[in-house]
N, C-alpha and C positions, 0 to 999 in steps of 0.2 A: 817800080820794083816792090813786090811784096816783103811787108817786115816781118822778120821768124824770130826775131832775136830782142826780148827787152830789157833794160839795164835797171838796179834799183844801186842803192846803196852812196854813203855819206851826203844825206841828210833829203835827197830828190829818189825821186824812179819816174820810168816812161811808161807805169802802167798803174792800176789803182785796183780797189779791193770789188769793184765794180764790173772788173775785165775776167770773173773769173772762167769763164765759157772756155777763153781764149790762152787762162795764162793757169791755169790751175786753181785749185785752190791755193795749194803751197803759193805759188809766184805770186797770184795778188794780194793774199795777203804780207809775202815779205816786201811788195811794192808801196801796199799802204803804210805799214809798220813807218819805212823808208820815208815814206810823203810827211807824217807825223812824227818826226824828230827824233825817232826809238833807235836806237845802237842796232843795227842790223848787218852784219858781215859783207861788203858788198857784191856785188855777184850780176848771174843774168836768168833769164828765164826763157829755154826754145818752147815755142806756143807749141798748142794740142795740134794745132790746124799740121803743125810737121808731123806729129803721130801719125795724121788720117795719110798723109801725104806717104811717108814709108809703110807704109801697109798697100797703099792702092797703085807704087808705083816698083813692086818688086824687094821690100826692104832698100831702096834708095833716099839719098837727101835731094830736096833742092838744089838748084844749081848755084842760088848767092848764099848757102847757109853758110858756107866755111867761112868766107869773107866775116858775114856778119859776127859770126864765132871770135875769131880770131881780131877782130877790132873791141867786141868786149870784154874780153881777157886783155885786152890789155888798158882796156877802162881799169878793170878791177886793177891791174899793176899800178896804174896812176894814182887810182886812191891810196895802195895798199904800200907804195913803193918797191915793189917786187917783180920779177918776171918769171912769166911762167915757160921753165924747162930752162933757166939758166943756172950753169952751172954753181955761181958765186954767192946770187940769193934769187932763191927760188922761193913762185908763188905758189903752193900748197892747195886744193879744191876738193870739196866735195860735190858730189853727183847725186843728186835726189831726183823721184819721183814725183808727181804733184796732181792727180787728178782732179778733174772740178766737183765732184765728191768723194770726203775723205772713205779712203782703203786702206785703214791700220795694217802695216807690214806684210799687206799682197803684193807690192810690187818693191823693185829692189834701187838698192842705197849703197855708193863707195865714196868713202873718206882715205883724207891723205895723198888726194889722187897727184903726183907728178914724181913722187921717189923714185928714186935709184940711187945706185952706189953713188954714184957722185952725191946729188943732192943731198942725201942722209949728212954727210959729212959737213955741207953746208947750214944745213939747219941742226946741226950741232954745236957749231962752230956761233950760229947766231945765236941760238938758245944759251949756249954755255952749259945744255945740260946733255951731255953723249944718251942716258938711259931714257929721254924723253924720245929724241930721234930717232931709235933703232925700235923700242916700242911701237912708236907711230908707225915705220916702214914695216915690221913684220906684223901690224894690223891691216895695214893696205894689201900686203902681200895674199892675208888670209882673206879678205872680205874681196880682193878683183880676181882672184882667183878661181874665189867660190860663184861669185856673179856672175863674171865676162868668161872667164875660160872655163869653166862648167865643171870643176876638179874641187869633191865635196869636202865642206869644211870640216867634217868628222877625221878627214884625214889631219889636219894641223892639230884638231885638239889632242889627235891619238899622240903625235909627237912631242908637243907639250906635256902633256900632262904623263908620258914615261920620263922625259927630261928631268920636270917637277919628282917625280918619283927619287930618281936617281943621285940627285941634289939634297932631295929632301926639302924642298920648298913647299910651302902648304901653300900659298896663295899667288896671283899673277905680279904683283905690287915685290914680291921677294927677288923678282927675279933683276939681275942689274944691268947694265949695257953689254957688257962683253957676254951673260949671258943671250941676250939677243940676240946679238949678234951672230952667237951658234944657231938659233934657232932662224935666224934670218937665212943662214946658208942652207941647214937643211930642209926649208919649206920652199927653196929656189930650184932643191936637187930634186923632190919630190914632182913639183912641178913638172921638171925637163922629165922625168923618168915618165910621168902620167902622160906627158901631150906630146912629147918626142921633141918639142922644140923648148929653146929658154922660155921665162918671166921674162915679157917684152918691157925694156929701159926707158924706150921713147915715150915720153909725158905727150907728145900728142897721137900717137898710137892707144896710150894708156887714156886719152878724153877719147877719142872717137868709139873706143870699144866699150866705152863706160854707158855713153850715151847711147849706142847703139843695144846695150843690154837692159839701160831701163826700156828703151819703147817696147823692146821686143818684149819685156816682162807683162806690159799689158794684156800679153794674150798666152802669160801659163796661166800652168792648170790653178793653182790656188784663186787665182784674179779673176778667170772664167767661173767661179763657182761664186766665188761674194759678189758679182756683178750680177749674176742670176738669181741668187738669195736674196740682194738687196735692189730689183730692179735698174740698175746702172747698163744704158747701152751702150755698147760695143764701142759706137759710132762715137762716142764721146773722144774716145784718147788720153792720153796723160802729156803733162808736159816735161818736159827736165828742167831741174835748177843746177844751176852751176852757181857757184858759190866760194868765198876765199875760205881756206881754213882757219877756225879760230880754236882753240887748244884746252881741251879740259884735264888733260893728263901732263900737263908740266911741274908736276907737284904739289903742297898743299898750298900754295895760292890759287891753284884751278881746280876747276871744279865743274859738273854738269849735273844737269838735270829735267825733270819731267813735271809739271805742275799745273793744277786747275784752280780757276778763281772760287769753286763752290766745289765743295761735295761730292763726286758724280755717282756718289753710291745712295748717299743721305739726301744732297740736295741743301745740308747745313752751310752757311754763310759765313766759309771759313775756308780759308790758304791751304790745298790737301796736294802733297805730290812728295817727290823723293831725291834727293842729288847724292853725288859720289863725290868724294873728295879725289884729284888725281884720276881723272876716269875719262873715256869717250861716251860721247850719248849711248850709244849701241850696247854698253857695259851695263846700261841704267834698266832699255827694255827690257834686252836677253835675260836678264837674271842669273848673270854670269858669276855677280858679285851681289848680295844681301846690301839693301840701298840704304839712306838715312833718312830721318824724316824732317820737313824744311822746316820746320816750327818747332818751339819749344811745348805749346801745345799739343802737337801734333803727338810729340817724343813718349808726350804724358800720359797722352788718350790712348796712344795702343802699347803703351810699358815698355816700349824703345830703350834700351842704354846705350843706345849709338848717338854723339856727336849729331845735335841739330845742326844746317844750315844757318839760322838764326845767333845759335851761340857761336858756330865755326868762322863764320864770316857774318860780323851784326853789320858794319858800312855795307857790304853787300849786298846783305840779306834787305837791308833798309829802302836800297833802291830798286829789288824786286818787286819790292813789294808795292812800293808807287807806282810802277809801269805795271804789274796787274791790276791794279785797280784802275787806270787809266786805259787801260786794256777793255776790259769789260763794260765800263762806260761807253768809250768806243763806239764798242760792235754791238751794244746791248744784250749781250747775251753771255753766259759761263764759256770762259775761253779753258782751252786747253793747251799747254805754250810749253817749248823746246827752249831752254838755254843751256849758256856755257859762262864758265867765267876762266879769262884767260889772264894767271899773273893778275889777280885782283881788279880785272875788269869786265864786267858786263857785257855778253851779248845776248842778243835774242834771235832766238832760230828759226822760231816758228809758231805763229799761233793763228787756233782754229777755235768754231763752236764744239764744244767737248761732246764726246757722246755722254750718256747717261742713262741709271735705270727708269724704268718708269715711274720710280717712286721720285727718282730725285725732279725727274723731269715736271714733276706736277708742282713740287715745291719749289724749284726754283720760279717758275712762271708765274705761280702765285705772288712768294716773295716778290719778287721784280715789279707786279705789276702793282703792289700797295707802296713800292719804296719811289712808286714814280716815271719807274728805267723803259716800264713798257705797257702800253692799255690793256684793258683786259681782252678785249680782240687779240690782239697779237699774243698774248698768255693762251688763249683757246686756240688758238693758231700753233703756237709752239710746242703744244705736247702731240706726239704720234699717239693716234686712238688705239694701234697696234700695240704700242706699248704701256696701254692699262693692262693689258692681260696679265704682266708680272705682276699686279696687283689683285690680282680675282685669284689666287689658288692657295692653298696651304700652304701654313708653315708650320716650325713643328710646336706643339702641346707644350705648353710651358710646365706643365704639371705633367709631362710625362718623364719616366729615369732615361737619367745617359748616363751612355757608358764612353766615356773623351778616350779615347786612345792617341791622340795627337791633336796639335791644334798650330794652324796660321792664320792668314792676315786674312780678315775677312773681304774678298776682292770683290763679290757679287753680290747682293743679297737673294733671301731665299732658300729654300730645303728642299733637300731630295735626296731618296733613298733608294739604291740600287747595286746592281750586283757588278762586281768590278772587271771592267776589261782595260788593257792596256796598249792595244794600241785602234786605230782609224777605221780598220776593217773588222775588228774584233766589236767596237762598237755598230757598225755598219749592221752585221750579221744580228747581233743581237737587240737593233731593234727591229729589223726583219721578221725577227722570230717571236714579235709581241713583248720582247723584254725588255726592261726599264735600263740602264747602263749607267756606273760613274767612272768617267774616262777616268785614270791613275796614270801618270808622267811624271820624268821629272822634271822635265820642263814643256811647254808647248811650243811649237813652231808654227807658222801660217801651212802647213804642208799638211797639218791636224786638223782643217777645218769642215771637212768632212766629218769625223770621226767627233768633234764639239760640234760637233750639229745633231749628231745621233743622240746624242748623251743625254742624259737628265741633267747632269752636274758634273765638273770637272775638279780636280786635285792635283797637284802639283807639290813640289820637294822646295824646286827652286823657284825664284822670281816673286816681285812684289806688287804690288798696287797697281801699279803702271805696264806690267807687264804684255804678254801677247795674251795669254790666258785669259787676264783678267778684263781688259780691252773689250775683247772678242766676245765672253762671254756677259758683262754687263750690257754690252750692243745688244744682243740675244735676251735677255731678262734668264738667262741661265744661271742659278747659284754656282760659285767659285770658292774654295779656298788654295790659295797659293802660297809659296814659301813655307811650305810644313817642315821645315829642317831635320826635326827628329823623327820622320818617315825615312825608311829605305825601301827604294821601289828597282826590284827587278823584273821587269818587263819580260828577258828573257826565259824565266825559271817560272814566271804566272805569280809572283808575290808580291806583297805590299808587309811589309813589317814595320808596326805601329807597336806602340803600347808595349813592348816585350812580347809582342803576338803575333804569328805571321798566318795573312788571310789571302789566300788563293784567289785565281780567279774563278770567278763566281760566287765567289761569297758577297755576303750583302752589307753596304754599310752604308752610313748617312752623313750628310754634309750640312753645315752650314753655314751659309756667304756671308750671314749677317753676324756670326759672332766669331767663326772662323775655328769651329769645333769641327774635329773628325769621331765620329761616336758608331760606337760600333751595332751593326744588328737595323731593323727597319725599326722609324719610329715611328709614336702616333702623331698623325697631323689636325692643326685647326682652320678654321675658315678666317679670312682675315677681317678685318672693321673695314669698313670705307667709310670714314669721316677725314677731319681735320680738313687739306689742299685741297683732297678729293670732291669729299663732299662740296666743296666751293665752287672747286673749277666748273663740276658738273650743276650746279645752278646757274654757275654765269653761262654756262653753255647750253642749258636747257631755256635760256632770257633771248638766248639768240634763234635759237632753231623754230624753221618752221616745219617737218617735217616729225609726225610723231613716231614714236617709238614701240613695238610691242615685241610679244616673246612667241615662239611655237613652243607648246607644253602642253600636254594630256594629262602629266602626275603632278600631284599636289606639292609633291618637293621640288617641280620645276618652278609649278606656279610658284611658290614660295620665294624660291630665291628670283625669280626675276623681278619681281615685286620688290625685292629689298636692293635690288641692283636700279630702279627705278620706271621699270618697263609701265608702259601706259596700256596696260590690256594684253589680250593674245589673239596672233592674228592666223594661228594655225594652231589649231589641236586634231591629233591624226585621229581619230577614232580607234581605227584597228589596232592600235600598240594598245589598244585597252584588254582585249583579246586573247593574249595568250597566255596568259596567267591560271593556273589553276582550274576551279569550277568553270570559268569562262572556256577555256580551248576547248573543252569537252563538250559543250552545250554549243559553242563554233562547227565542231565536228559535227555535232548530231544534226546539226541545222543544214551543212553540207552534204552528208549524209542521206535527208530526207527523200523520201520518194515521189510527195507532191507537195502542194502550198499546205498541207494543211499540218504537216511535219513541219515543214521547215516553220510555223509560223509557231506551233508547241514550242522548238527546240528555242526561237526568238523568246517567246516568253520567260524563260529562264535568264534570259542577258538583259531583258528589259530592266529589272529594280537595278540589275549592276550597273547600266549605261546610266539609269538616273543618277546613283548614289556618285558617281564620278562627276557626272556635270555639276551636280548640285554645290560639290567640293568647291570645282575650279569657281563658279560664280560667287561664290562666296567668300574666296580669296581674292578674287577680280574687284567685287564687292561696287559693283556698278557700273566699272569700265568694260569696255565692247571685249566680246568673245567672240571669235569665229570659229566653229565648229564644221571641221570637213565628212562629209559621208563617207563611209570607206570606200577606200580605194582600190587598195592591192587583189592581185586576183585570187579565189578563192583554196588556189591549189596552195601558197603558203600558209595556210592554218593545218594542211594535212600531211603527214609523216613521209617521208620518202624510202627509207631503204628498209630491206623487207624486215630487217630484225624489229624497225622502229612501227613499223603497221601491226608487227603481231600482238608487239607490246601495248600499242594502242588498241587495238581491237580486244584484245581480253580486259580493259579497262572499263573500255566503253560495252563492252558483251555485246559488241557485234561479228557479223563475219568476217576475217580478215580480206578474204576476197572479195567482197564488197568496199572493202575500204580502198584495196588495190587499184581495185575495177576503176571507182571513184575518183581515186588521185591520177590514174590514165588518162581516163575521158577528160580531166582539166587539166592536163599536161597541155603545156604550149610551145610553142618550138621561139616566139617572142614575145614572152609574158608583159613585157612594157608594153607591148604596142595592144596585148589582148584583149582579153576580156574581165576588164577591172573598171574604176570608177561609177560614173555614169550610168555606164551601159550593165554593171550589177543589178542599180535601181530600178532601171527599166526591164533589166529581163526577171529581177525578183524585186518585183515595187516590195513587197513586205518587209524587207529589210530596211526599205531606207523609210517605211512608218514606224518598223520598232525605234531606229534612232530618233528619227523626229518627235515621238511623242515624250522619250526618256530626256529630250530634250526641252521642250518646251512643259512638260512637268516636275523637271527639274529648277525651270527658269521661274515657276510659278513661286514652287517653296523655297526658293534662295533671296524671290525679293521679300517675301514673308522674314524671314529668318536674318537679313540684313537690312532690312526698312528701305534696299533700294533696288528700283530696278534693274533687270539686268538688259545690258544692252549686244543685244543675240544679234546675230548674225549667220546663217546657216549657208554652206558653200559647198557646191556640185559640184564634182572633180570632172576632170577628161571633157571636155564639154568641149564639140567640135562643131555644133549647129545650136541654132534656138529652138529648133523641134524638143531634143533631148532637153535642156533646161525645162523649157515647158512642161514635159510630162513630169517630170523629178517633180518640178516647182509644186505642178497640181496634187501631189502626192502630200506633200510636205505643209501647203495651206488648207488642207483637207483634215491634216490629224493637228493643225495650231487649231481649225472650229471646233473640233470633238473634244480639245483637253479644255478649251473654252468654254464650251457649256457643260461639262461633268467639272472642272474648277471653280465656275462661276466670274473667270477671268484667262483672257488673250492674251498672251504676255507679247508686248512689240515686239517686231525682228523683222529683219532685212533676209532676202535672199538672194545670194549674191554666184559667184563661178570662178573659180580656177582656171584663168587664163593660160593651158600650157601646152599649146597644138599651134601652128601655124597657121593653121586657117582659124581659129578661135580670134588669134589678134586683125588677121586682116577683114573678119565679118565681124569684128567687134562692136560695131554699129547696131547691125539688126541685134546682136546678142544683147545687147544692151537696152533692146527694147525691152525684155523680159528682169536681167541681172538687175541688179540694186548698188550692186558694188560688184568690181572685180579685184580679184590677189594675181598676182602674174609668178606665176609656180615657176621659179627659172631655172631649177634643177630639171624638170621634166622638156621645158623649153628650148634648155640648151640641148640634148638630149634631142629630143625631135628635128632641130632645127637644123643642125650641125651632123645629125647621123652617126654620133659616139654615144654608146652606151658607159657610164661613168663607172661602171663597175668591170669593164673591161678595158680603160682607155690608158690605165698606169701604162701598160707595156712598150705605150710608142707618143704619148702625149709629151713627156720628157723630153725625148727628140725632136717635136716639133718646136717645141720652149726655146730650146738651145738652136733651132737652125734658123727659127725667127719665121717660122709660119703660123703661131702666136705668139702675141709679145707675153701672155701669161697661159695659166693654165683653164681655159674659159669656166670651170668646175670652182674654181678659187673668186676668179673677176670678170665677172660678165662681160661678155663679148659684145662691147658695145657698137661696132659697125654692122651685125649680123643678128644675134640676139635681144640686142637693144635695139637695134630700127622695127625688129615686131613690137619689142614693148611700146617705143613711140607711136607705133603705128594705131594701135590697141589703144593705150589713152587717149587718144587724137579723135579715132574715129566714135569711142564708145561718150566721150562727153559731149560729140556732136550732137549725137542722139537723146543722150540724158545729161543736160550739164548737170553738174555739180555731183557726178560718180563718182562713189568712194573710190579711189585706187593704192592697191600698197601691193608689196613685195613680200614673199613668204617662203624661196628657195637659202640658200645657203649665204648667195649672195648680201641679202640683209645685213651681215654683220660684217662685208667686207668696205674698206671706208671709201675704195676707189668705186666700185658699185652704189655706194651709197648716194656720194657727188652725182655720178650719174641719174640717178631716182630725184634729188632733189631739182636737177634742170630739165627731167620729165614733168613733171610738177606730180610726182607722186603723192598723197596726204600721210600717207605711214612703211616705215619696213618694220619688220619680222624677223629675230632672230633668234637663237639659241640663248639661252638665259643666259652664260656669263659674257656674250659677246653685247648684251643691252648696254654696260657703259662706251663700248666701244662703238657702240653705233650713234649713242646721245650726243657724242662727241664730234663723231666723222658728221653729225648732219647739221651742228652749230657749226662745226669747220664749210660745209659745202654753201650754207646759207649765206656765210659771211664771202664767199669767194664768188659770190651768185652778185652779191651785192658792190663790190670792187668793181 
């Protein structure tokens, strides 16, 4: 008989931190907690494998899960001495979600689960406290209602909080038992009136419908979007926990909360999280109620006058504090952990590896690995190379004014300035439309996570540290301020009133995560340091990696900064982006223009001292690491004007004919300019273009080693190259003007000539072509693109939905396509170092700076990738990551 069902709790479990495939994460780690002696509520956990199972068999159970069910509830009564769904003393359960990667508040969660009229009165009766019981039942009421019967929780808040009105009660905590009570009746009447039938009494009616609305929440729309956001498949599933209730709203002995053993914003090695005196967990996320902070520390650091955990409860606070730190030890890594304290006693709910920014992410991994907790492998291993990126961008100018119009809790760190919309599709549209966006809410729900995905930065009224917002967007490396109190946000009306000022939507304002200032107007921004962690992790990472690293850059402020991001060279500089600038497009034009070679070669002479003066730059800032320099590529008709007003305007520039320009930009009209007449086949049908570069290059190379005492290590690269014929002729063009600048310099400067491997037949004749190349770059922008038959400039429209129906598992444009695009590149290294071992090979499309492409390149046995200047540390990183995984 298959097992669906495994038990944890007083002081054993049947399953361990090891099973999480099978048991979730939530399950095994309440399994292990359990194994190691931790106060853990007892409970069960139904495996994933049931998920897969009600999905592929109709939404149905197995045929022994009930059985199985039904003998661990009453495990839990044995421990707990209770029974679940009797009248006298009843055992009380929460229903959680658990998948085997954590999904902060995508899928769904009921507490309290077995009330009804009877029971209420029973756990009254045992509590001795009426206002605790009738709380609890009209929180069950609200949260299984909202879950399992599909009847939105806007409707309870609407009746609360007119009742609140009416009473004059400002807060939930004022309201007493009898009134509950009321409210308990009219959110039971609300119900019947919405679904036509009562609030079903039955506690086992009330589990199976619990359980049957987590699995099913695997697959809304919130969960379908962060599964796709954060790679999570489908196939995976979630588990359920069932669990006994243990009580943080029985008054000021109880209490809940939300806490990390480090940082997760800073990364500082220090106790950071939130509890409520009197409160359920779900009080603490929601930001229902303004939290406290668990440390007297903590209270101090962000000017709290609220009631520490620490002071409120010290015996308490004392033994948190040793089970986090035991915690962490553990599992070696920053835990993120759920308790409760019921009546002065401790339990723990849940704990997981925290997320965190990427700032914290660096320093905790460092810290950890000098305190002992973990090698410096596993530190290189532990930080996502994606998430250095919140580390490469602006913040803002310390020396620039603000203007604060509001200020909360600094949730995210990071800046960002943008114009304000208020709700999901308002952000949507507005980055559609090239605009920058700061979502404005007062609170965020998982239902926003589209809408904080749009965003530059998000804002919020209510909620703290711990909240969805803050969660969501520190995951993201998106700046957050939450809890802005003295904001008023009408969403409905398009306003935000701050400061005594009210800012519409579309006005612009600026946030920041890190000090939790709301300032009004765009600020300036600066570029950030990368020292301290950084700078470390990325030596001990650069100690490991064999795989070097370069940048694609043509301008001297790319070169620059990849340079100081640590790039070892550049392995693409596009020539043509040199081109359209100024005196250049003009001298482009006329060269296009020309009526035979002896025009076109006039018009060249004009680009020639500019082509020099540009290489000369990049060598110079390379300053003796290899440069590969691509001939142009693109086809000619991009350098010339399209629509008739833009020809006339050029033509009276240039004082030519406009009909001639027209004429011109027809004849090179192509109906598929990628596949045209570009790269290569330029040089060959106007060799003089690919001698003006060549020589602007190779007397550029002469005076840059003059001018930095070192040579430069050239590399010159033929694009589109579909046979060795073409290489060869390019090739002979190009060692034709290295002898001429030769004996007019009085010196050769070395250099390789290499090709752009990015056609089909290019990787699978990579053999012969490599009798000729010197090295090959595998262009995989143009590759995929060939290979696949999607043009990436057309492919938005229906790529999405192939993402989403799983006819790729990514977008091949983001991560190479490694059963189709990757077996040419295999094929292409394979065959080309047959022919010439020891062939340079690197990677120069987009892909370079993705880290799952990267892994890939280093078990091709790639020698370097290529990326875009700020994705360099993130590639240093992915390739000391793939090295080390090459070597496991």
């Amino acid at each position: 008989m298959t097992k669906w069902v495994y038990g944890f709790g007083d002081g054993r479990a049947e399953g361990e931190q090891g099973m999480r495939n099978l048991l979730g994460g939530k399950g095994a780690n309440l399994a292990e907690m359990s194994n190691i002696g931790l106060p853990v509520p007892p409970g069960f956990t139904v495996t994933t494998e049931v998920c897969t199972w009600y999905y592929a068999n109709g939404r149905t159970y197995p045929s022994e899960l009930k059985a199985q069910v039904e003998a661990a509830l009453a495990e839990i009564g044995r421990i707990t001495g209770k029974v679940f769904g009797d009248a006298a003393n009843p055992l009380l359960v929460s229903v959680r979600s658990g998948a085997r990667a954590s999904m902060p508040g995508m899928m769904d969660t009921v507490l309290n689960l077995g009330l009804n009229d009877t029971t209420v009165a029973a756990v009254a009766e045992a509590s001795r406290d009426e206002r605790f019981a009738w709380d609890s039942y009209r929180r069950f009421i609200t949260m299984y209602s909202d879950v399992v019967l599909g009847v939105d929780h806007g409707h309870f808040e609407e009746i609360l909080d007119t009742y609140k009105e009416r009473k004059g009660y400002v807060v939930d905590t004022d309201l007493m038992a009898a009134d509950w009570r009321v409210m308990v009746g009219e959110y039971k009447a609300l119900v019947s009136r919405e679904l036509g039938k009562p609030f079903p009494d039955d506690p086992q009616e009330q589990l199976w419908g619990a359980i049957g609305a987590v699995f099913s929440s695997w697959m809304n729309a919130r969960a379908i979007t962060y599964r796709s956001l954060h790679g999570i498949p489908e196939s995976w599933g979630t588990a359920v926990n069932v669990q006994a209730m243990v009580f943080g709203n029985r008054g000021d002995t109880s209490a809940t909360g939300v806490a990390f053993t480090r940082n997760p914003s800073t990364g500082e090695h220090a106790l950071y999280g939130e509890f409520l005196i009197n409160a359920q967990g779900e009080d603490v996320v929601a930001g229902i109620r303004t939290p406290q902070p668990i440390s007297e520390a903590a209270a101090k650091a962000g000017g709290s006058t609220e009631t520490s955990m620490e002071k409120a409860m010290p015996g308490v606070f004392a033994e948190f504090v040793a089970v986090t730190q035991r915690l962490e030890k553990h599992y070696r890594d920053m835990q993120d952990i759920e308790f409760t304290v019921e009546d002065g006693k401790l339990w723990m709910l849940q704990t997981r590896s925290g997320k965190r920014t990427g700032k914290a992410s660096l320093r905790i991994a460092v810290e950890m690995a000098k305190e002992g907790l973990i090698t410096r492998e596993e530190a290189i291993g532990r930080v996502d190379p994606a998430a250095l990126d919140q580390l490469l961008h602006p913040t803002i100018d310390p020396t620039a004014a603000r203007v604060e119009i509001a200020r909360g809790l600094p949730a995210s760190p990071g800046a960002a300035s943008g114009e304000i919309v208020f709700t999901s599709e308002e952000a949507e549209a507005g980055k559609a439309a090239g605009k920058t966006v700061i979502m404005v809410r007062q609170e965020t729900s998982p239902e926003d996570i589209r809408g904080m995905l749009a965003s530059a930065g998000i804002l919020t009224r209510l909620g703290g540290m711990t909240s969805h917002a803050a969660v969501v967007a520190r995951g993201w490396g998106k700046p957050c301020v939450s809890g802005a109190g003295g904001i008023r946000v009408d969403g409905a009306a398009g306003a935000l009133i701050a400061g005594g000022k009210t800012f519409r939507r579309g006005d612009v304002i600026t946030i920041d995560g890190s000090t939790g200032q709301v300032l009004a107007g765009r600020i300036a921004m600066v570029q950030p340091e990368l020292s301290g962690e950084f700078a470390e992790l990325m030596e001990w990472a650069d100690a490991v990696r064999r795989m070097k690293v370069r940048t694609n850059a043509e301008t001297p402020a790319d070169a620059r900064q990849a340079r100081m991001f640590g790039a070892e060279g550049i392995g693409l500089c596009r020539t043509e982006h040199m081109f359209f600038d100024g005196d250049r497009i003009v001298a482009m034009r006329e060269m296009i223009l020309a009526d035979d070679e002896k025009g076109r070669r006039a018009a060249l002479a004009k680009l020639l001292p500019m082509q020099r003066a540009d290489f000369r730059q990049l060598f110079e800032i390379m300053h003796g690491l290899p440069v590969t320099i691509r001939l142009l590529d693109p086809p000619l008709h991009e350098f010339l004007p399209h629509t008739d007003e833009e020809i006339e305007e050029v033509a009276k520039a240039m004082g030519a004919p406009a009909a001639k320009l027209r004429a011109r930009a027809l004849e090179l009209h192509e109906f598929n300019p990628m596949l045209g007449f570009r790269g290569c086949r330029l040089a060959i049908a106007f060799p003089e273009i690919a001698e003006m570069q060549a020589r602007a290059i190779f007397e550029a190379a002469v005076e840059a080693a003059v001018s930095t005492g070192q040579p430069v290590a050239l590399e010159v690269m033929v694009p589109l190259v579909a046979t060795k014929a073409e290489l060869d002729l390019v090739k002979a063009r190009i060692d034709a003007m290295a002898q001429a600048v030769g004996k007019e310099r009085g010196e050769t400067p070395a250099y390789q000539v290499g090709t752009m491997i990015e056609l089909p037949r290019a990787a699978i004749r990579a053999g012969e072509i490599a009798e000729t190349a010197e090295f090959f770059s595998f262009g995989t922008n143009d590759l995929t693109q060939t290979t696949i038959g999607i043009s990436r400039d057309d492919a938005a429209s229906f790529l999405g939905t192939y993402v989403q129906k799983g006819i790729f598992a990514v977008d091949p444009f983001v991560s190479i396509d490694q059963e189709g695009v990757g077996a040419l590149v295999e094929i292409g290294a394979e065959r080309g170092r047959r022919q010439r071992p020891g062939l340079k090979l690197g990677i120069c499309g987009e892909h370079g700076g993705d880290p799952a492409s990267i892994a890939f390149c280093e078990r091709t046995g790639l020698d370097y990738v290529s990326c875009s200047p700020f994705r360099v540390p993130i590639a240093r990183l992915a390739a000391a990551q793939a090295a080390l995984a090459r070597k496991a």
